[in-house]
LOMARKE-162763 format. One line per 8 residues: their letters; for each residue x, y, z of N, C-alpha, C. Coordinates in pm, whole numbers, m for minus. Example, Ala and Ser with C-alpha at 12.3 -4.5 7.8 and 13.67 -1.06 7.14 Angstrom:
2
AS	1319:m569:780:1230:m450:780:1320:m330:780; 1285:m225:708:1367:m106:714:1290:3:787
end
This chain:
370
XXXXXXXX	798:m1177:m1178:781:m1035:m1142:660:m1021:m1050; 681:m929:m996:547:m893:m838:451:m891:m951; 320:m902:m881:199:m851:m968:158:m752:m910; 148:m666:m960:112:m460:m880:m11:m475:m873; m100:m448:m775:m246:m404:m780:m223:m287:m920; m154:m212:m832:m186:m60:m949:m190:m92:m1087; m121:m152:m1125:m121:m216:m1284:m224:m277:m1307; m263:m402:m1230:m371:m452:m1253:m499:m409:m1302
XXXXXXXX	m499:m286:m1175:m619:m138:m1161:m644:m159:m1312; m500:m99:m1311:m500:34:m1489:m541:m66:m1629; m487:m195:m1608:m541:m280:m1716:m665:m272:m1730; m703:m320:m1613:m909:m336:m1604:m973:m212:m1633; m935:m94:m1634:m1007:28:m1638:m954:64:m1789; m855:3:m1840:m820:25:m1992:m924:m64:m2077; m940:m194:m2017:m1044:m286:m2065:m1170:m224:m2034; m1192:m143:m1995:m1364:m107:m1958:m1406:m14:m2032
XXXXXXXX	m1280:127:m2059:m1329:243:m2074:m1346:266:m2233; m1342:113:m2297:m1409:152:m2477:m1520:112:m2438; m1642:52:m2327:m1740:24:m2312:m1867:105:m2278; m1978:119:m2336:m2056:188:m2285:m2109:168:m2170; m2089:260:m2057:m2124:217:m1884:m2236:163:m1862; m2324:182:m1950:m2438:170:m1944:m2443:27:m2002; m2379:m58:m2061:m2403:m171:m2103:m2333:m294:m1980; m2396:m350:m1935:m2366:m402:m1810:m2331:m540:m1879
XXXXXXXX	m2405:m615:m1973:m2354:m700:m2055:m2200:m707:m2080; m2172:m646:m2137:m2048:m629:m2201:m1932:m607:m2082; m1981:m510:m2028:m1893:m463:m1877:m1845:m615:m1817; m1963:m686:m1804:m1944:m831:m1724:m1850:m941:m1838; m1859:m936:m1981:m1792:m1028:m2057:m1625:m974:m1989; m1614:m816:m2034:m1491:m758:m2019:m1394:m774:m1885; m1487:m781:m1799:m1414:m829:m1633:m1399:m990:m1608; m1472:m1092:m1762:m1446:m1197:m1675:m1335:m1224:m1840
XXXXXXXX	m1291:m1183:m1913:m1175:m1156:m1986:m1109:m1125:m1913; m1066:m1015:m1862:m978:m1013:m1773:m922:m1131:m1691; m996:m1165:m1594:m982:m1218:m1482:m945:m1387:m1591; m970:m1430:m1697:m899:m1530:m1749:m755:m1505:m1794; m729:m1391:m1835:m575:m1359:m1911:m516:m1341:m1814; m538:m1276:m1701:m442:m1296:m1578:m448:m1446:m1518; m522:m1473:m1481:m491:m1626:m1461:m431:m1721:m1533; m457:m1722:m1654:m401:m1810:m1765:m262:m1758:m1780
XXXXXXXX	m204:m1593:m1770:m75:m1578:m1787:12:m1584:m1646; m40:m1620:m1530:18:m1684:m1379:30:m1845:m1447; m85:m1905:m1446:m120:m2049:m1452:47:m2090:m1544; 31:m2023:m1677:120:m2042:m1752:268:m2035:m1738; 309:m1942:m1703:437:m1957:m1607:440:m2019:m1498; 354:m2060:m1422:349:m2122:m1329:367:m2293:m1324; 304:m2341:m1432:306:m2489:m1504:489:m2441:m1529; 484:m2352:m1609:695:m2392:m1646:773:m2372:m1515
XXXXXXXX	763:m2263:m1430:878:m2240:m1328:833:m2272:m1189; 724:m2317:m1161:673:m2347:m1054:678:m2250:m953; 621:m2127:m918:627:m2032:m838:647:m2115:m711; 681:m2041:m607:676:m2013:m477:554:m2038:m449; 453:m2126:m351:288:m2125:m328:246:m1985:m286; 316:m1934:m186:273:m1793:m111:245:m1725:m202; 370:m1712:m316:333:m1603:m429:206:m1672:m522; 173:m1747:m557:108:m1771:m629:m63:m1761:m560
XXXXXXXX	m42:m1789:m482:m190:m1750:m366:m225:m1564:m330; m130:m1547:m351:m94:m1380:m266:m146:m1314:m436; m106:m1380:m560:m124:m1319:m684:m273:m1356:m669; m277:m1447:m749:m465:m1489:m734:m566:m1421:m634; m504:m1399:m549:m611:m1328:m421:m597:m1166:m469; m448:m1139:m541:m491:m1012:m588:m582:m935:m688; m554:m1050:m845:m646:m1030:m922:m776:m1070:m882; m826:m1151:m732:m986:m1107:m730:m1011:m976:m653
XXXXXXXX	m895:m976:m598:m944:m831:m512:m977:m709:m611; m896:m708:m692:m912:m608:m853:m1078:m604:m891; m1088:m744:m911:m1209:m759:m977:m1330:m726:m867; m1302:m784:m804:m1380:m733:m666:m1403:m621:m637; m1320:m519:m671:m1313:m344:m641:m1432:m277:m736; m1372:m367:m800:m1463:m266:m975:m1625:m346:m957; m1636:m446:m954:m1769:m522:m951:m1850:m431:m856; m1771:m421:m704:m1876:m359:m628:m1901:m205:m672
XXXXXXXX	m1746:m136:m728:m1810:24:m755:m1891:m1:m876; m1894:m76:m960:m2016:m89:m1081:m2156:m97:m1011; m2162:m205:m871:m2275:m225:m826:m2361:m110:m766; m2232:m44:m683:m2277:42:m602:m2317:169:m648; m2269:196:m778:m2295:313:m906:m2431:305:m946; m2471:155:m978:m2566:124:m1031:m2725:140:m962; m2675:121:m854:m2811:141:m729:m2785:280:m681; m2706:340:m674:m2706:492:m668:m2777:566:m756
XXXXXXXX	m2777:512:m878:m2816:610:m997:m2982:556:m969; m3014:460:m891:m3180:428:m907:m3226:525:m813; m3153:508:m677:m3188:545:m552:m3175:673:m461; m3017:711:m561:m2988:799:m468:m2875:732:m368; m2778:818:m285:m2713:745:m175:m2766:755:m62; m2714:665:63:m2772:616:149:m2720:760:218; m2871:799:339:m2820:946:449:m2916:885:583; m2790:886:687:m2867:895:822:m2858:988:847
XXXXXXXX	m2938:1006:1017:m2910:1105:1120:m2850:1029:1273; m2720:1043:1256:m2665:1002:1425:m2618:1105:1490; m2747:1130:1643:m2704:1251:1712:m2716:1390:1649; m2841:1366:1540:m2855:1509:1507:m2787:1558:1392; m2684:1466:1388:m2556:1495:1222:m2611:1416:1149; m2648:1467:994:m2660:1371:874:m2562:1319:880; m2539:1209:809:m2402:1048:790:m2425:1019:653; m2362:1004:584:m2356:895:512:m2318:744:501
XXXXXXXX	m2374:668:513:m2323:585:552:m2272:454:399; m2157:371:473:m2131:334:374:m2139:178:403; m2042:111:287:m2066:m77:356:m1902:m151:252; m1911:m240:319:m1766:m277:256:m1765:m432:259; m1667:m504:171:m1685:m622:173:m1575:m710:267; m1608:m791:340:m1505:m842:385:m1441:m979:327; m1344:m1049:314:m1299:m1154:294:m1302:m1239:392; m1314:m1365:384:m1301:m1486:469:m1217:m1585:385
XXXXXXXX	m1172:m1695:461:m1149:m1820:386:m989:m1803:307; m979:m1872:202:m877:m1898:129:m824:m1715:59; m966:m1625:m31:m916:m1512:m45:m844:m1405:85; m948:m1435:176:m901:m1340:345:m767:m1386:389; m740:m1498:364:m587:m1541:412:m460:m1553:289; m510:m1443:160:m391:m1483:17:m397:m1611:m12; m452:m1720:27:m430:m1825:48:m467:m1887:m108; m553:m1800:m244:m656:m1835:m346:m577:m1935:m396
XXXXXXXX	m608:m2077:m427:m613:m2168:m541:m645:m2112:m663; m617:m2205:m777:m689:m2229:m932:m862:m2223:m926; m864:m2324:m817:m1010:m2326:m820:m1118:m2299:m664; m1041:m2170:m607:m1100:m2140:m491:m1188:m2046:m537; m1309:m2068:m470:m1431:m1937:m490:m1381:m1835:m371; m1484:m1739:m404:m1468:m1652:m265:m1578:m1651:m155; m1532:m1615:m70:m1634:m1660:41:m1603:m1527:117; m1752:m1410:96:m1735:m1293:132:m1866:m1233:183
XXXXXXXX	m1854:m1155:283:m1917:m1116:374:m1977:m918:377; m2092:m927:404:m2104:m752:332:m2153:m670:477; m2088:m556:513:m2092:m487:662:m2102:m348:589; m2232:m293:665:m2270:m157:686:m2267:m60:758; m2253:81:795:m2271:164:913:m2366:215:948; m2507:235:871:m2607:280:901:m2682:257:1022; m2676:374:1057:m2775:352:1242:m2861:498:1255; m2934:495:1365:m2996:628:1363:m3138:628:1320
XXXXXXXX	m3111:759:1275:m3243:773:1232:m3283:840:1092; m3400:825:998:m3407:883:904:m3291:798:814; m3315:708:834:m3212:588:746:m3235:602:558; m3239:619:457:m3301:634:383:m3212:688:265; m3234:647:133:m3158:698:21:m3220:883:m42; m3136:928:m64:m3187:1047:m123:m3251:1089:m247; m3291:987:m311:m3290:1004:m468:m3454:1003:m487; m3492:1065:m581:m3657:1062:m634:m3740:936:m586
XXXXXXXX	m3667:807:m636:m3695:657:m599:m3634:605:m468; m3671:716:m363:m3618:661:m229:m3634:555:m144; m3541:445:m96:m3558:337:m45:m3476:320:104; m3583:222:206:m3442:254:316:m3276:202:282; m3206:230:359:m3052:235:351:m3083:53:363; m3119:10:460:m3085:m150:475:m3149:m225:335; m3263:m204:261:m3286:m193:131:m3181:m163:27; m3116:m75:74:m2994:m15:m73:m2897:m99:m48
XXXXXXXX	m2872:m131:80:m2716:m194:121:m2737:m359:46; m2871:m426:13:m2923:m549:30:m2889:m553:m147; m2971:m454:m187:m2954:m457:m341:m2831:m456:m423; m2693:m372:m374:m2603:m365:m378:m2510:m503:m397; m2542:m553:m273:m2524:m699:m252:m2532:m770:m346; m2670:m808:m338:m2741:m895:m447:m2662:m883:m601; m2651:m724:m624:m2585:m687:m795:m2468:m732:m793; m2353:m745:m692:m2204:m780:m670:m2251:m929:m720
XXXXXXXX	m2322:m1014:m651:m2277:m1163:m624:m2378:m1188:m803; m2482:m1107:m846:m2530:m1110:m991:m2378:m1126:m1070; m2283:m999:m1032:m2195:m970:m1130:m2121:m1087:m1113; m2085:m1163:m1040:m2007:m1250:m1014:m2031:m1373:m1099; m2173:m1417:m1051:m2170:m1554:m1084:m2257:m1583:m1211; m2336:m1463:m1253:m2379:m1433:m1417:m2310:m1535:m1513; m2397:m1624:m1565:m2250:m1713:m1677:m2278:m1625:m1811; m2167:m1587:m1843:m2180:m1509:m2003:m2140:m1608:m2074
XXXXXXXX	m2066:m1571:m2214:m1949:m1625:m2343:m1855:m1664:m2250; m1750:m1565:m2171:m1645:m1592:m2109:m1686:m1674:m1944; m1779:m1748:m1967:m1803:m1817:m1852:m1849:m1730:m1727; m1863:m1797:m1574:m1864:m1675:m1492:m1715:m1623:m1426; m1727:m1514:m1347:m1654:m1435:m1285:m1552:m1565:m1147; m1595:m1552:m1063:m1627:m1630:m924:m1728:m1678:m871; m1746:m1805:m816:m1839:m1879:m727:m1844:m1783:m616; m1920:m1716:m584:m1926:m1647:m466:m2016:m1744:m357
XXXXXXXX	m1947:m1728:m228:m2033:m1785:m94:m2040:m1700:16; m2140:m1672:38:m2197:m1551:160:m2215:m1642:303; m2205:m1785:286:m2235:m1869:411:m2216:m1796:566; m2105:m1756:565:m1983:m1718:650:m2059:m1604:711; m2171:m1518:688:m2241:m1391:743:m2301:m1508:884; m2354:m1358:918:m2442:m1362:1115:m2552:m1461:1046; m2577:m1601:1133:m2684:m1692:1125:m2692:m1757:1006; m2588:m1755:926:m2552:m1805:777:m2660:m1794:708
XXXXXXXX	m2727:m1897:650:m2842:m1893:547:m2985:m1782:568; m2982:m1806:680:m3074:m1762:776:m3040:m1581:781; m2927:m1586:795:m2931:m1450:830:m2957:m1299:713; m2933:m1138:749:m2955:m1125:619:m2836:m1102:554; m2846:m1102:425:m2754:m1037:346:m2628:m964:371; m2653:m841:383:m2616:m750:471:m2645:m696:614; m2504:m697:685:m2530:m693:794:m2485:m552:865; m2488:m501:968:m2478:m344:1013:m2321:m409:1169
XXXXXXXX	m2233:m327:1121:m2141:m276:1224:m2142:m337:1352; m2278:m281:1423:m2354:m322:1526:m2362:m445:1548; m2453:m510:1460:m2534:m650:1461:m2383:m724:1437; m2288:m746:1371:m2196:m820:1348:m2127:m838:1491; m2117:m739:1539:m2005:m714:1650:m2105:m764:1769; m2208:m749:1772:m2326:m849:1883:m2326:m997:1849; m2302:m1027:1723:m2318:m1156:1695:m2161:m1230:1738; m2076:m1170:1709:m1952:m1201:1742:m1883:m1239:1879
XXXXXXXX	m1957:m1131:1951:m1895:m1169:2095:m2051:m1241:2152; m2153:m1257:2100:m2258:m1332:2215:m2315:m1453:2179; m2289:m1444:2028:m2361:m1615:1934:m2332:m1682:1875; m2165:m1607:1831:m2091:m1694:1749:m2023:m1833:1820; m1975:m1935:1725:m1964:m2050:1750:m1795:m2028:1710; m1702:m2163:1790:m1569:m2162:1797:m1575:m2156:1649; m1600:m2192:1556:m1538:m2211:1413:m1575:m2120:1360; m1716:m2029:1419:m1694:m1876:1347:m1576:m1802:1377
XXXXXXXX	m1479:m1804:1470:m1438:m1719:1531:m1300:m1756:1473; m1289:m1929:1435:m1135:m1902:1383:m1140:m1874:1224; m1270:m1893:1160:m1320:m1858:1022:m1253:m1685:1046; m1304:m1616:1169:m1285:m1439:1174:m1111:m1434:1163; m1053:m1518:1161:m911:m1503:1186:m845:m1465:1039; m888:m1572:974:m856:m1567:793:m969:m1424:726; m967:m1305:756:m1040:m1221:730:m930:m1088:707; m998:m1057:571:m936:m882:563:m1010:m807:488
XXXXXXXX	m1047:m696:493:m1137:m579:425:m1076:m610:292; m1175:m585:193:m1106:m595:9:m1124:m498:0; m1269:m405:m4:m1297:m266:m101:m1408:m247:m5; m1446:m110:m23:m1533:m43:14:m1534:99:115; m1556:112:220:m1598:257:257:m1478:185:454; m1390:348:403:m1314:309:485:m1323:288:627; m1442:361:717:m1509:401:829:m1557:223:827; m1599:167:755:m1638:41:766:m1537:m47:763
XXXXXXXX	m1456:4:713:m1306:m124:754:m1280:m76:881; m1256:15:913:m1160:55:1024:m1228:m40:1167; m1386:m46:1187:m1470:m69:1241:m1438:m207:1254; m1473:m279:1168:m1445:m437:1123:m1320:m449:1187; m1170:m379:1180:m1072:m399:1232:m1036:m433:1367; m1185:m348:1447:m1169:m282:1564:m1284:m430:1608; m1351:m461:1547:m1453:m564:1607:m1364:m705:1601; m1251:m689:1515:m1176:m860:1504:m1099:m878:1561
XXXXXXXX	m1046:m725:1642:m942:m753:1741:m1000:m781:1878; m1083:m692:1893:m1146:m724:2019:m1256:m843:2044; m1273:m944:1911:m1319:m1042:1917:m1227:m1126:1998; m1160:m1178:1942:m1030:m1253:1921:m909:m1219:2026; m930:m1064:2056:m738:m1115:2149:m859:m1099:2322; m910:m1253:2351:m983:m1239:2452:m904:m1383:2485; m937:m1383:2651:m922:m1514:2702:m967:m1608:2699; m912:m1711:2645:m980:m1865:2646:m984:m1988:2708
XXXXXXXX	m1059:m2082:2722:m1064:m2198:2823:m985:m2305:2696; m839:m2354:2682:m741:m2400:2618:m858:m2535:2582; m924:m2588:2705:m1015:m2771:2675:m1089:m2716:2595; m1181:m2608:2657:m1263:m2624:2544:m1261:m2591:2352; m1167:m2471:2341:m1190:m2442:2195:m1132:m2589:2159; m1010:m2621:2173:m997:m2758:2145:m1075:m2871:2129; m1167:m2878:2286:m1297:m2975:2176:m1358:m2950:2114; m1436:m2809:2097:m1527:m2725:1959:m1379:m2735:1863
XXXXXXXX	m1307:m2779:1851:m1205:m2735:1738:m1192:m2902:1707; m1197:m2995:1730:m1217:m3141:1715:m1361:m3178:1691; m1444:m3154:1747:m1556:m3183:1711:m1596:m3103:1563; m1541:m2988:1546:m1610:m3004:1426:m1515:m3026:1328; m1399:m3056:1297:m1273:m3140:1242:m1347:m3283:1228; m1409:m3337:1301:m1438:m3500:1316:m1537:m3464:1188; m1655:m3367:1249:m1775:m3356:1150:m1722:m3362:1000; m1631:m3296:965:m1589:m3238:835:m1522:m3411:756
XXXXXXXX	m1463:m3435:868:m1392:m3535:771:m1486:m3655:741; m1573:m3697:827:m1688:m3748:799:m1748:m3743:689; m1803:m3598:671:m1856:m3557:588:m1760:m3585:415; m1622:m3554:432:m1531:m3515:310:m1370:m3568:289; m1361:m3680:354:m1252:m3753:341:m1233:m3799:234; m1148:m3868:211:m1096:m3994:121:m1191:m4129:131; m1253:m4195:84:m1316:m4287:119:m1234:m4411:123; m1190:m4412:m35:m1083:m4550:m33:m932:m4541:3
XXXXXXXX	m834:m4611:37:m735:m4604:105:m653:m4573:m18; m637:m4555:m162:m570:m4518:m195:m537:m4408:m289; m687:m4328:m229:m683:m4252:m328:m685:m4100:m202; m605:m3998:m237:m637:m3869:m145:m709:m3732:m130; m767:m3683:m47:m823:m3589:m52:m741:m3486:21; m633:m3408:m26:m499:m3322:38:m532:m3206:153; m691:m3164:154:m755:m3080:185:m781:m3150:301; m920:m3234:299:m978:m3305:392:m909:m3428:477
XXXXXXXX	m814:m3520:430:m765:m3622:505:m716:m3607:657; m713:m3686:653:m625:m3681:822:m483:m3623:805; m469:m3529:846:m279:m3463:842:m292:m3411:710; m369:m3375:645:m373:m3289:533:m400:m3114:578; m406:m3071:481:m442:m2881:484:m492:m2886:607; m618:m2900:576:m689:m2855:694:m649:m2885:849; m591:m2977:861:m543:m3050:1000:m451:m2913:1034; m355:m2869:920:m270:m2758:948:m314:m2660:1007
XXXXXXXX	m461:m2607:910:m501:m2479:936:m583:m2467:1078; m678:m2583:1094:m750:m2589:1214:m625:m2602:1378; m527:m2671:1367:m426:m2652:1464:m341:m2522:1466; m310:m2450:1383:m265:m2330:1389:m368:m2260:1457; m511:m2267:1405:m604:m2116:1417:m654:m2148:1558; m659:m2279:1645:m671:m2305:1767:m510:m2234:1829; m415:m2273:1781:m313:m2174:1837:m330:m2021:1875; m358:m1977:1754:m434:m1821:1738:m491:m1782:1859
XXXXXXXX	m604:m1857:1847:m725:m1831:1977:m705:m1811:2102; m609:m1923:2129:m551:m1982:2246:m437:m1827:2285; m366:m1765:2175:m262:m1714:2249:m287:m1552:2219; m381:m1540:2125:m433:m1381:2092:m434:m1292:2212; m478:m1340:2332:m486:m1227:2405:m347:m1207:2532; m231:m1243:2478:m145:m1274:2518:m23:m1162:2396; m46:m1206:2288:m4:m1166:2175:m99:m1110:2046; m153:m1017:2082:m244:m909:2030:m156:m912:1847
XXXXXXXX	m88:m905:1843:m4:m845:1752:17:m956:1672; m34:m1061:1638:m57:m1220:1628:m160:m1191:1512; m260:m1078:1530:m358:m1064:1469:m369:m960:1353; m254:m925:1333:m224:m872:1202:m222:m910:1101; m220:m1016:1079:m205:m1103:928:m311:m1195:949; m336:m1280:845:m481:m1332:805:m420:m1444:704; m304:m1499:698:m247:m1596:620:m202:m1734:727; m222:m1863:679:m206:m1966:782:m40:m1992:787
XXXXXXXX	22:m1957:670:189:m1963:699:243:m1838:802; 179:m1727:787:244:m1578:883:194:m1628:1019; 85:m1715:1065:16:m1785:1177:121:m1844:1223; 170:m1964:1142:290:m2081:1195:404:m2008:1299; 427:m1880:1167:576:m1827:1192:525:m1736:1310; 434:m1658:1354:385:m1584:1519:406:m1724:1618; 326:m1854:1592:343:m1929:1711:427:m2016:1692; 542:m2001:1603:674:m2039:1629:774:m1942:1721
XXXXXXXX	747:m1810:1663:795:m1710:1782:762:m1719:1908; 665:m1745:1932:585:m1779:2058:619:m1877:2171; 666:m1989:2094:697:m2141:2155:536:m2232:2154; 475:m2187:2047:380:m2311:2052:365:m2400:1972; 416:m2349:1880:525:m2460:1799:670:m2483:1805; 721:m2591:1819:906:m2540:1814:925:m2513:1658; 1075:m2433:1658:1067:m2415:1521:1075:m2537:1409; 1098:m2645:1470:1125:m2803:1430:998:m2816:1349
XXXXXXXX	900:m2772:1386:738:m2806:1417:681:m2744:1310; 740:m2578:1310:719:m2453:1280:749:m2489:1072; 909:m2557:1093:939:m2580:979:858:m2679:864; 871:m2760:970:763:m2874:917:608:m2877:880; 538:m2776:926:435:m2741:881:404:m2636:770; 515:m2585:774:493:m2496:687:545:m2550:506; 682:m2655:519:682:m2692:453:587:m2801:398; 481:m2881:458:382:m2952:435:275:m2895:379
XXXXXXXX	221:m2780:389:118:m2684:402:174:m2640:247; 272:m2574:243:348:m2494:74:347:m2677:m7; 345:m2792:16:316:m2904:m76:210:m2946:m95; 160:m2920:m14:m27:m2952:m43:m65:m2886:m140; m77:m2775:m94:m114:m2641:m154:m88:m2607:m361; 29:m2654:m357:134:m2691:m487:12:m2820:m549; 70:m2901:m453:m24:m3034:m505:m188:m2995:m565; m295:m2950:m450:m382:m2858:m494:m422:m2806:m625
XXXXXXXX	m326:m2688:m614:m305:m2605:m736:m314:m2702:m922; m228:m2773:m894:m231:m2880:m991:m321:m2943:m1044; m417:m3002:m897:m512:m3064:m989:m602:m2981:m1028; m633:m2833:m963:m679:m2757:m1033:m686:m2725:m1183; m513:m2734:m1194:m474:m2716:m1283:m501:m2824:m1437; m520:m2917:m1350:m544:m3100:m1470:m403:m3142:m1467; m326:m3102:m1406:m197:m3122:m1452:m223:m3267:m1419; m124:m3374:m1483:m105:m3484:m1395:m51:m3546:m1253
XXXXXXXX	m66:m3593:m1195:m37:m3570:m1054:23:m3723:m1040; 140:m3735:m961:189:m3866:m950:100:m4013:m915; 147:m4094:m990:26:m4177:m907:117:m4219:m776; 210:m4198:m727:212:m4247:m584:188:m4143:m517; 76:m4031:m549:100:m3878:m464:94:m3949:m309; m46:m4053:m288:m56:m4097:m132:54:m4148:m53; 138:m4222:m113:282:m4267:m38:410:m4146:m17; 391:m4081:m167:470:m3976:m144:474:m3850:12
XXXXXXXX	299:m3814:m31:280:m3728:114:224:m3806:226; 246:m3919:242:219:m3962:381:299:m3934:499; 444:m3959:493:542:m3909:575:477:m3706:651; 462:m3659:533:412:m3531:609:256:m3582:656; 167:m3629:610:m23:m3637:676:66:m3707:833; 156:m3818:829:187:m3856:979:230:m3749:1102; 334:m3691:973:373:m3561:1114:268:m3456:1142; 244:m3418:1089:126:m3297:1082:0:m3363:1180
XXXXXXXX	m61:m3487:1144:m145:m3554:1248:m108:m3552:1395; 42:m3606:1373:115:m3607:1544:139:m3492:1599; 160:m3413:1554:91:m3242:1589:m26:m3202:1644; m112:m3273:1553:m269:m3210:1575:m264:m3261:1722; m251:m3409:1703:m293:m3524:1859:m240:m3437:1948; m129:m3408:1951:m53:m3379:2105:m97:m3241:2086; m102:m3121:2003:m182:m2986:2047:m316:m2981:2084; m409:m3031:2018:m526:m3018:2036:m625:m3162:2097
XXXXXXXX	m552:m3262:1996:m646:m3340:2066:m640:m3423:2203; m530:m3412:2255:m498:m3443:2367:m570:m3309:2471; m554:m3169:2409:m583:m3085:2521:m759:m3105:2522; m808:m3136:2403:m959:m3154:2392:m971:m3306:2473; m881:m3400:2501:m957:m3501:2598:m987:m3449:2727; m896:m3371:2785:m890:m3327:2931:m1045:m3260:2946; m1151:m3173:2825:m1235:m3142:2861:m1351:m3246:2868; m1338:m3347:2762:m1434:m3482:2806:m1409:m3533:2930
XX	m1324:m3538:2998:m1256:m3601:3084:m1326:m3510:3262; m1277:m3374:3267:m1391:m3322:3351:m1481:m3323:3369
end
């Protein structure tokens, strides 16, 4: 059966509302209860009938988005009631301004595993002037937006009784470690078109608003299209799209020959996802409409429409990509996993590799080559 957000909603807010609001303890045991009984009752049917991967990624990415909704309005409740809400002045009009979370990665693309964290990103609107919360204990807005933050990724990764929530990773923000916390509308959309690096930009591809203040999605919408459906030099993202493919596997391969890493290997996941999202790049401003979805299988099936994959190509990756993924899930799961899994999926790591070579890495020699 579908899994309904709306149901989901109504469970979690049935689980909350014998709690005193004020007990943040308990609030946090009760959301990471949750977030085990839904997983454990997917996981569980899932071990007997073996879902569909899409559905089973598309579910998981829903129950964090759930949890995700409520974490931040708990957060954002919580620093309200210290502070007051955030009020500019742009052009003379008070604003309120708001901030929202974005998705990246495996949640931004439905894509969630058993054991995928989230990897999420926090955008504000505040500009102007007279930036500032309204409350007795007034603080600036970039202050409130920071604290907010901070209480989400608290609520998250807090270990209670019921363990924690999600591994949260903020990497993925303007200047990563370095940068701040929270970032403003503005500053994202400067960083995007003047400093970002090729792998930020196909990281921006797997992205979708979860929760928050709608003026700030709409914005974000408007900064990822006009990131992205721009013209590109085909050599180069290709060698920024190999060079840092080389880095990674370096870094996270398989070491011994017979054991696999489904993610990292050569012609594994990633080989998929990094040759699709160079597709993306390559044909976005050609096919604007490419950029509606944020999943690496709805990717295949645009640049199979396209002709940049044949559908031969189209098929084959996608069915490689839904076995990994399966495979994945599993060991997440502890399940046992064949011991010939490496012979079994080699036939696909070969095709999927002979893909990568002739899309990308062949078009990335031509730029060493100039």
């Amino acid at each position: 059966a579908p899994l309904r957000r709306d149901d989901l909603r109504h469970e979690l807010d049935v689980l909350l509302d014998s709690v005193d609001p004020d007990d943040l303890e308990q609030q946090m045991e009760r959301l990471r209860q949750f977030r085990r009984m839904e997983i454990f009752k997917l996981a569980a049917t899932d071990i007997i009938h073996v879902h569909e991967i899409w559905d089973v990624g598309a579910k998981l990415s829903t129950i964090a988005d759930v949890v995700l909704e409520k974490v931040f309005q708990l957060s954002w409740d919580a620093v309200c009631k210290r502070h007051g809400v955030p009020v500019c002045v742009i052009d003379g009009q008070a604003y309120h301004p708001g901030m929202a979370i974005v998705a990246y990665g495996k949640l931004g693309g439905l894509e969630m595993g058993y054991g995928s964290d989230l990897d999420i990103v926090f955008l504000h609107d505040s500009s102007g002037e007279k930036q500032y919360t309204d409350g007795d204990k007034s603080i600036d807005n970039s202050q409130f937006f920071s604290r907010v933050a901070q209480k989400v990724l608290h609520l998250l990764g807090t270990r209670t009784h019921s363990g924690i929530l999600y591994e949260a990773d903020t990497r993925l923000r303007p200047d990563g470690r370095a940068g701040m916390m929270v970032s403003s509308v503005v500053a994202f959309e400067d960083y995007q078109k003047n400093k970002a690096w090729t792998w930020e930009h196909q990281a921006l591809l797997r992205t979708r608003i979860i929760t928050g203040s709608a003026p700030v999605g709409q914005e974000f919408a408007r900064i990822r299209q006009s990131v992205l459906a721009v013209k590109q030099d085909p050599a180069k993202i290709c060698a920024d799209v190999v060079e840092m493919r080389e880095k990674m596997r370096t870094h996270l391969a398989s070491r011994d020959a017979s054991s696999i890493n489904i993610q990292q290997d050569p012609g594994g996941m990633v080989d998929i996802e990094v040759t699709t999202q160079a597709g993306v790049l390559l044909n976005a401003v050609e096919h604007p409409e490419m950029l509606s979805v944020s999943s690496t299988l709805e990717f295949i099936e645009y640049l199979a429409g396209i002709g940049w994959y044949s559908s031969a190509e189209a098929n084959d990756l996608a069915a490689a990509y839904k076995l990994f993924r399966q495979h994945a899930n599993r060991q997440a799961l502890e399940v046992e996993l064949p011991a010939d899994l490496k012979q079994a999926l080699q036939p696909h790591l070969d095709l999927v590799t002979e893909i990568w070579n002739r899309l990308v890495v062949a078009k990335a020699a031509t730029e060493r080559d100039s």
